[in-house]
C-alpha positions as CSV (number, residue, x, y, z in Angstrom):
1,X,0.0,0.0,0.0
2,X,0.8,3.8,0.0
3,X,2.6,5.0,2.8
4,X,2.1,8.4,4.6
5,X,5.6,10.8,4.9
6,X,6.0,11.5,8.3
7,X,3.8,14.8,8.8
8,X,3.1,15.6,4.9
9,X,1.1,13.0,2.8
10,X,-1.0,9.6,2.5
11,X,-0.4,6.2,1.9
12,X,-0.7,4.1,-0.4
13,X,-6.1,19.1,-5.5
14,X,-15.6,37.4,-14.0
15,X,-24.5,50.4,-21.7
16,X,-26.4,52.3,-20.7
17,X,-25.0,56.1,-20.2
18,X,-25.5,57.0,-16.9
19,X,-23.6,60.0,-14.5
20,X,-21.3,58.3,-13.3
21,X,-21.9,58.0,-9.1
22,X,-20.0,60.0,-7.2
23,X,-17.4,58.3,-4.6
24,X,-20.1,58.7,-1.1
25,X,-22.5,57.1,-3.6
26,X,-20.7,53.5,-4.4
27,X,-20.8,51.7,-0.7
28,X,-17.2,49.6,0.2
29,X,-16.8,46.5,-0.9
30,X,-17.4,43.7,1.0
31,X,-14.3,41.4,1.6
32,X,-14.1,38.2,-0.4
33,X,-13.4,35.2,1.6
34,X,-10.4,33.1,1.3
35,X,-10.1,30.2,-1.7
36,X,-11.2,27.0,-0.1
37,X,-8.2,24.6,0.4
38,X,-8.3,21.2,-1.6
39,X,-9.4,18.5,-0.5
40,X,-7.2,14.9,-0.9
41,X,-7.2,13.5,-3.8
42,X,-7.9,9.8,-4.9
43,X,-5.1,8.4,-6.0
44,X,-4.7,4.9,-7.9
45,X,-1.7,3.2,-9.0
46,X,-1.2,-0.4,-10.8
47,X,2.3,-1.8,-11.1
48,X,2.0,-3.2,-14.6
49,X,5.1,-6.2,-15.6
50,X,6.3,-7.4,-19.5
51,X,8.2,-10.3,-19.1
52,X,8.6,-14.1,-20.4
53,X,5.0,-14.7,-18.8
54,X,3.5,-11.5,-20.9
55,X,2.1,-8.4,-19.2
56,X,0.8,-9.2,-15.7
57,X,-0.4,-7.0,-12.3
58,X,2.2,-7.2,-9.7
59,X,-0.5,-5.5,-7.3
60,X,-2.7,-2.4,-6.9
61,X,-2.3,0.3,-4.6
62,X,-4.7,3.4,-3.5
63,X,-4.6,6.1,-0.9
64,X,-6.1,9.5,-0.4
65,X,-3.1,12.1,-0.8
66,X,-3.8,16.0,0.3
67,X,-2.2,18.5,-2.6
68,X,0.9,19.8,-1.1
69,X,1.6,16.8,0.7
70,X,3.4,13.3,-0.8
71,X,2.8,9.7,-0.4
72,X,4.9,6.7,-0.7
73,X,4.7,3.3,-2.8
74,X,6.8,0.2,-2.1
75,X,6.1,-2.7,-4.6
76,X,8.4,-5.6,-5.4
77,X,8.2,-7.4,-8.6
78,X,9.9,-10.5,-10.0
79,X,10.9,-10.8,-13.5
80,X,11.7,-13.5,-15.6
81,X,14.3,-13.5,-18.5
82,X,11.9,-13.0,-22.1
83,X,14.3,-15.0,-23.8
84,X,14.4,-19.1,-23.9
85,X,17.7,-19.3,-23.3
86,X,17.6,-16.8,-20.5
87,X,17.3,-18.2,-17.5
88,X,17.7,-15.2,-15.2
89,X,15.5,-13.7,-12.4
90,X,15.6,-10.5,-11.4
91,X,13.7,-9.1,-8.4
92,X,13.2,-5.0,-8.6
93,X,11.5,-3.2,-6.2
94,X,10.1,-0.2,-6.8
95,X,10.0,3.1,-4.5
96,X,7.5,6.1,-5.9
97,X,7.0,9.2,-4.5
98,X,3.7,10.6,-5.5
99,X,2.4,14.5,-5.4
100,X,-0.7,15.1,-6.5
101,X,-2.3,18.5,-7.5
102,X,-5.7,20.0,-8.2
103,X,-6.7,20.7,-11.9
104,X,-10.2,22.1,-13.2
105,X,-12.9,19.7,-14.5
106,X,-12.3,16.9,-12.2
107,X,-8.6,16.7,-13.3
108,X,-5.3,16.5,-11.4
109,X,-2.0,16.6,-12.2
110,X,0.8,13.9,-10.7
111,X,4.4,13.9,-10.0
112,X,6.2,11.3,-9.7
113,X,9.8,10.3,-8.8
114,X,10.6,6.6,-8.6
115,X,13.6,4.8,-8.0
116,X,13.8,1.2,-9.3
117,X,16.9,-1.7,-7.4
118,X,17.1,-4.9,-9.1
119,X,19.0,-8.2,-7.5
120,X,19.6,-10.9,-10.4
121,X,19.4,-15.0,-10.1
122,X,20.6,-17.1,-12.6
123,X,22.3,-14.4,-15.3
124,X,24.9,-15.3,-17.6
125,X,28.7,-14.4,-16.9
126,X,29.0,-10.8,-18.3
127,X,25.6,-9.9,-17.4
128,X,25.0,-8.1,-14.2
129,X,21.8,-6.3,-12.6
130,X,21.9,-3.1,-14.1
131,X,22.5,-0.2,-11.6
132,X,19.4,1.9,-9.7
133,X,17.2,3.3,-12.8
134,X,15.3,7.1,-11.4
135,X,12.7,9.1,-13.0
136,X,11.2,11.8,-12.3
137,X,7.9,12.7,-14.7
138,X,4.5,14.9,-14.2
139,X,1.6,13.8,-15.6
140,X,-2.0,15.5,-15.7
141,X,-4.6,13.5,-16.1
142,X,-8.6,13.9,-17.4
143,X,-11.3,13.0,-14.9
144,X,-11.5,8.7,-15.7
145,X,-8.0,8.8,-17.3
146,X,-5.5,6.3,-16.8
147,X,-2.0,6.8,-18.2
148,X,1.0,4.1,-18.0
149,X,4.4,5.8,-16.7
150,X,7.4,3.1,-17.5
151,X,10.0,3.2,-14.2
152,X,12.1,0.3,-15.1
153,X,13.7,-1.5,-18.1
154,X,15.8,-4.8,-17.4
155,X,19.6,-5.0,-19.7
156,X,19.2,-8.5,-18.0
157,X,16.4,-10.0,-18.5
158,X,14.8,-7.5,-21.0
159,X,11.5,-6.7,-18.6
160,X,9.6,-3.9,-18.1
161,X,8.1,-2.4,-15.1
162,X,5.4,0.8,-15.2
163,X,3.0,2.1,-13.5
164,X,-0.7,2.6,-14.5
165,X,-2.1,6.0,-12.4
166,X,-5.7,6.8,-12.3
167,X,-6.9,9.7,-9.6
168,X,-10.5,11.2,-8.5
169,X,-12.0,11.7,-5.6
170,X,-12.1,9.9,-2.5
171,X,-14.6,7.7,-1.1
172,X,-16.3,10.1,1.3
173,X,-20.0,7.3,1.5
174,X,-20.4,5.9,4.8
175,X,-18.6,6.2,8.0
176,X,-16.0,3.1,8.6
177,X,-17.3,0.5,10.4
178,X,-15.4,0.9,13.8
179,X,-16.4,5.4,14.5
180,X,-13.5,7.4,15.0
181,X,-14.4,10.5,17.4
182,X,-13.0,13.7,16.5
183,X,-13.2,16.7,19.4
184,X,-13.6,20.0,18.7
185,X,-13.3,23.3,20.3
186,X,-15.4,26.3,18.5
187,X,-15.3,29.8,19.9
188,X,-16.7,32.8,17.7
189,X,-15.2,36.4,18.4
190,X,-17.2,39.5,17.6
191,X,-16.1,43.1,16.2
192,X,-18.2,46.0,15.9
193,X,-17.1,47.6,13.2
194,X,-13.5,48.8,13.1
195,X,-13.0,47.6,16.6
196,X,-11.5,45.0,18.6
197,X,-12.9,41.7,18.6
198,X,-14.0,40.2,21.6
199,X,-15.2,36.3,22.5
200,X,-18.7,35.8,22.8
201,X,-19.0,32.2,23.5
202,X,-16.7,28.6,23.3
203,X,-18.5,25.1,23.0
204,X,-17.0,21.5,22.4
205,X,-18.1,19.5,20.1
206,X,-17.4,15.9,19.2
207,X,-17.9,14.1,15.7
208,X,-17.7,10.9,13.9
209,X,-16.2,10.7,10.7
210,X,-18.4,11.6,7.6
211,X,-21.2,12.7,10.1
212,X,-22.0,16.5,11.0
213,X,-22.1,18.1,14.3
214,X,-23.6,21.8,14.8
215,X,-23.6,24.6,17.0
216,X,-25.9,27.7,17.0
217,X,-24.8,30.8,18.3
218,X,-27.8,32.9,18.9
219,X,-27.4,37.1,20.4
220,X,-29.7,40.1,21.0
221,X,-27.3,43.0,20.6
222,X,-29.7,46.3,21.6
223,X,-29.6,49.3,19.1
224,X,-30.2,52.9,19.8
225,X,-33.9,53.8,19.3
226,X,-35.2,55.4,15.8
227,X,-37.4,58.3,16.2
228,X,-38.6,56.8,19.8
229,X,-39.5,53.4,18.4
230,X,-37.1,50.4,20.3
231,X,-35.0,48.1,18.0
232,X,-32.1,45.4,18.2
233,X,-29.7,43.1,16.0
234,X,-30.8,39.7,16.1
235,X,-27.6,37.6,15.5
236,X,-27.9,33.7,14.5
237,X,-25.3,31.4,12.9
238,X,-25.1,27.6,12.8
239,X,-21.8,26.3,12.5
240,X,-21.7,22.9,11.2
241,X,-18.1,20.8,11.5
242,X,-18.0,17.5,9.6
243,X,-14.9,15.9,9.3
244,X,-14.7,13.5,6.1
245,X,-11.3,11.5,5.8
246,X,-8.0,11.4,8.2
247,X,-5.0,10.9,5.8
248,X,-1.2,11.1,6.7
249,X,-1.6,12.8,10.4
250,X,-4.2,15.6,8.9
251,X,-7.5,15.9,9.0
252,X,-10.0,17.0,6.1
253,X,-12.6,18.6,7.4
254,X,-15.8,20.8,5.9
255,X,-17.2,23.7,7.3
256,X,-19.9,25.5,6.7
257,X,-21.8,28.8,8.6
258,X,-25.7,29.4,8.3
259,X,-27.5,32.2,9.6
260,X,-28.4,35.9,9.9
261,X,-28.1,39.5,11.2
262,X,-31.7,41.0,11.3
263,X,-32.6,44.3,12.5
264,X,-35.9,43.9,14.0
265,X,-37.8,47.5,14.8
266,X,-40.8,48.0,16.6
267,X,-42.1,50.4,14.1
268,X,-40.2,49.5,10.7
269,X,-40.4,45.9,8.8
270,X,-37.0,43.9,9.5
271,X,-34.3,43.8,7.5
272,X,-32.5,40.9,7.2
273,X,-28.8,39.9,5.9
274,X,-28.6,36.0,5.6
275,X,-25.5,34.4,6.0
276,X,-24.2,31.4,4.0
277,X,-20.5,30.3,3.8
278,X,-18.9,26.3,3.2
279,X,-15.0,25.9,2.7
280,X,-12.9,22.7,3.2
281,X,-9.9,22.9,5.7
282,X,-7.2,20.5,6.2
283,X,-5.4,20.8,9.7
284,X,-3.2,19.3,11.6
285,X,-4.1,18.1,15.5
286,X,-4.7,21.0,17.6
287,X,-4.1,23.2,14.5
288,X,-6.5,26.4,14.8
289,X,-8.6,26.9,11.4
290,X,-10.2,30.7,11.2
291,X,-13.4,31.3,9.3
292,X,-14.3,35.0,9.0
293,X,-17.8,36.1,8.4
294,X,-18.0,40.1,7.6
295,X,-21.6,41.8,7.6
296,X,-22.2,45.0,6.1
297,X,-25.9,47.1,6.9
298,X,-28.0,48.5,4.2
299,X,-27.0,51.7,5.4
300,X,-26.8,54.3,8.9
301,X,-30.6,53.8,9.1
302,X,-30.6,50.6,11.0
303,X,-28.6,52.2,13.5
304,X,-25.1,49.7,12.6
305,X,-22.6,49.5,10.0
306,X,-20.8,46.4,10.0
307,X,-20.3,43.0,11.9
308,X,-17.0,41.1,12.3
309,X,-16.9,37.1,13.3
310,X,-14.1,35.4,13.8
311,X,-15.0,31.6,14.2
312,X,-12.1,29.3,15.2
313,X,-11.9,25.8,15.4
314,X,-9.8,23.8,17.1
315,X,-9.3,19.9,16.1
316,X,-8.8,16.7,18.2
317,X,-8.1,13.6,17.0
């Protein structure tokens, strides 16, 4: 199988005329949120074998590898000389080192560096096994494409060794069989406008894997009165942590943040803002993972400008 590095990877990724407005017309822009991390990546390697016997498997290997990160695959073959009179048998074993990134359109790209060592059996006097063949090649492959990447090719016994790589994405269906818990810590800061933020609230929260646990954060902040009627800010978001897949030491996990900010008057109709965010995070154990939210009013009449959330998660497991 694919083995993980030690912290990194897994075993075996945009007229009409009109005056133009004037600069207090246009309101600021809101800030976009970060680009979600990756998620792991599927990946799916054959080692492939040409030699007096024809073209046979020597075995099939699969792990779920995060972009950025590497994986590692061992696999031994045993060759057989292709000629009648050759009687020699060569062992290789094969190390690969495999990266994968993220492409568009369900398609990622692989590198790979493999290193091929051969002990021979049985050659004739003047024919040794050929020194330690490396390679390093990137391939980027179509969502359902396989390609064959040769790492080896015998001046003893005339085999061949490649490697037949296929990715997607992983198997995120039903939890395993035996539930692995994953802890959580979620606090959620607040800043009123441009000031400092300041820690409302911190729950725990455990999960299993592929299964969702939520929070809901619920406040009543009180707003200065408009022309004598009372009003307040009616803050709710639901923050939802489910973890999919644990790969090399790291943890992939999906977050996602519903809600709203609603002014609710005792005179005018309410105005709401709804909130809806999901990005994927990959962290490390008791790696903090920030999610900011940023609210913006329609304007001075509902007596606020703009709310800042800081929602941070911390990960056991």
């Amino acid at each position: 199988m694919i083995r993980p590095l030690a912290v990194a990877g897994c075993v075996i990724f945009f007229f009409l005329c009109s005056p133009a407005p004037s600069v207090a017309d246009v309101p600021p822009p809101s800030p976009q949120p970060p680009a979600p991390q990756a998620g792991a990546v599927r990946v799916m390697v054959e080692t492939i074998a040409v030699d007096r016997r024809g073209t046979w498997s020597a075995g099939t290997d699969e792990a779920d590898i995060f972009p950025g990160s590497s994986g590692v695959l061992r696999r031994t073959a045993t060759l057989t000389g292709r000629e009648a009179q050759n009687a020699s048998r060569e062992m290789v074993e094969v190390t690969a080192h495999i990266a994968p990134e993220v492409a568009r359109d369900g398609a990622c790209t692989l590198k790979l560096k493999t290193v091929a060592a051969s002990v021979v059996a049985g050659a004739r006097a003047g024919r040794g096994a050929a020194p330690s063949e490396r390679k390093s090649v990137s391939v980027t492959l179509k969502a359902g494409e396989e390609r064959l990447v040769e790492v080896y090719a015998s001046g003893v016994t005339q085999g061949r060794l490649a490697l037949k790589v296929r990715c997607g994405a992983p198997d995120l269906g039903a939890p395993p069989p035996d539930p692995e818990f994953i802890d959580f810590v979620l606090s959620i800061d607040r800043a009123e406008g441009e000031g400092q933020p300041e820690t409302l609230k911190s729950n725990r929260l455990r999960a299993v894997l592929r299964r969702e646990a939520s929070d809901l954060f619920s406040f009543n902040v009180t707003l200065p009165e408009a022309e004598g009627a009372k009003r307040y800010r009616r803050e709710q978001l639901e923050v939802g942590l489910a973890p999919q897949l644990i790969s090399g030491g790291k943890l992939q996990l999906e977050v996602s943040v519903h809600g709203e900010l609603a002014t609710v008057s005792a005179k005018d109709a309410t105005k709401s803002h709804p909130i809806d965010r999901h990005e994927t995070a990959v962290v490390l154990p008791g790696e903090a993972h920030d999610l900011e939210i940023d609210v913006r009013s329609s304007g001075d009449e509902e007596g606020w400008s703009r709310v800042r959330y800081t929602i941070r998660i911390l990960s056991r497991f």
